[in-house]
C-alpha positions in Angstrom: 29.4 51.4 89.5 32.1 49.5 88.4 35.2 48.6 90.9 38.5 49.4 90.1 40.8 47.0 91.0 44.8 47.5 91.8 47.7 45.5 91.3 48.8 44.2 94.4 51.8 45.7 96.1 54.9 43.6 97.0 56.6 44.9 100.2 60.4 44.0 101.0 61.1 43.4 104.8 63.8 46.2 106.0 66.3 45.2 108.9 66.2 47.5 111.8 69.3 49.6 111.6 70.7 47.4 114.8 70.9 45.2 112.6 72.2 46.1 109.4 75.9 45.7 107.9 78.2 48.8 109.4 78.4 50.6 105.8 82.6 51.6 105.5 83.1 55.1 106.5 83.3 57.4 103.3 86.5 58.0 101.9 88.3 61.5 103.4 89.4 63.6 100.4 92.3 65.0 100.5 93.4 68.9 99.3 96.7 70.2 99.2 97.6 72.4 101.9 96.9 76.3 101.1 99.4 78.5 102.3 97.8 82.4 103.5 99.7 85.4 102.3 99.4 88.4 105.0 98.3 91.1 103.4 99.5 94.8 103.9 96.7 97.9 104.7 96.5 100.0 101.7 98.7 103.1 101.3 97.0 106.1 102.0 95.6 107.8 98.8 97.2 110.9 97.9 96.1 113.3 95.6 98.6 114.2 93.1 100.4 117.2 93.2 99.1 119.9 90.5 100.3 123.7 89.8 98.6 126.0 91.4 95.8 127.5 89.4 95.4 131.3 88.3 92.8 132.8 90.0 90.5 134.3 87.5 89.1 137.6 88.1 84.8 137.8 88.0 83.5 139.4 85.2 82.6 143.0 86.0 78.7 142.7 86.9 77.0 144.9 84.1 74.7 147.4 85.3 73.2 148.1 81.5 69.6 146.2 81.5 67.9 145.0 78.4 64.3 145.1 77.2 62.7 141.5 77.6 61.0 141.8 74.6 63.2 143.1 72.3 66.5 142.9 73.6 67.6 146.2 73.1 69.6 148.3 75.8 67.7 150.3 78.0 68.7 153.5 79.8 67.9 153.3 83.9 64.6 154.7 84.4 62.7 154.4 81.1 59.4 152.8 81.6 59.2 151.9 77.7 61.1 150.3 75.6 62.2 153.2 73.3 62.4 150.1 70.3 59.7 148.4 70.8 57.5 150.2 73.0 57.1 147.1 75.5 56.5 148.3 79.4 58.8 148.0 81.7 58.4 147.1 85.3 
């Protein structure tokens, strides 16, 4: 097998940090001051005020039952549908 062969590495000597330059201390940015506006609780939400609504009466309940398969009107009791001749329950 063939070696492989590197470039040699060059290595630059570091200072211990004793002994390193003290590096100026960054520059402090300065904002213009911001000025806080107190700020008041919510009202309370009211509804709005509305006219009363009429009351509208139910719809008289009908006691007239209809065939299920035909529709038509049935007279209490029947057992068959006197149109179509479907049974009733």
């Amino acid at each position: 097998p063939q070696q492989l062969q590197y470039p040699a590495q060059t290595m630059t000597p570091v200072q211990p940090a004793a002994l390193q330059q003290p590096q100026a201390a960054p520059q402090q940015l300065q904002y213009p001051a911001q000025t806080m506006t107190p700020v008041q609780p919510a009202a309370v939400l009211q509804q709005p005020q509305t006219a009363p609504q009429p009351v509208i009466p139910a719809a008289p309940v009908s006691s007239k039952s209809f065939c299920p398969f035909c529709g038509a009107e049935l007279n209490s009791g029947e057992r068959f549908c006197g149109r179509c001749g479907g049974k009733l329950k």
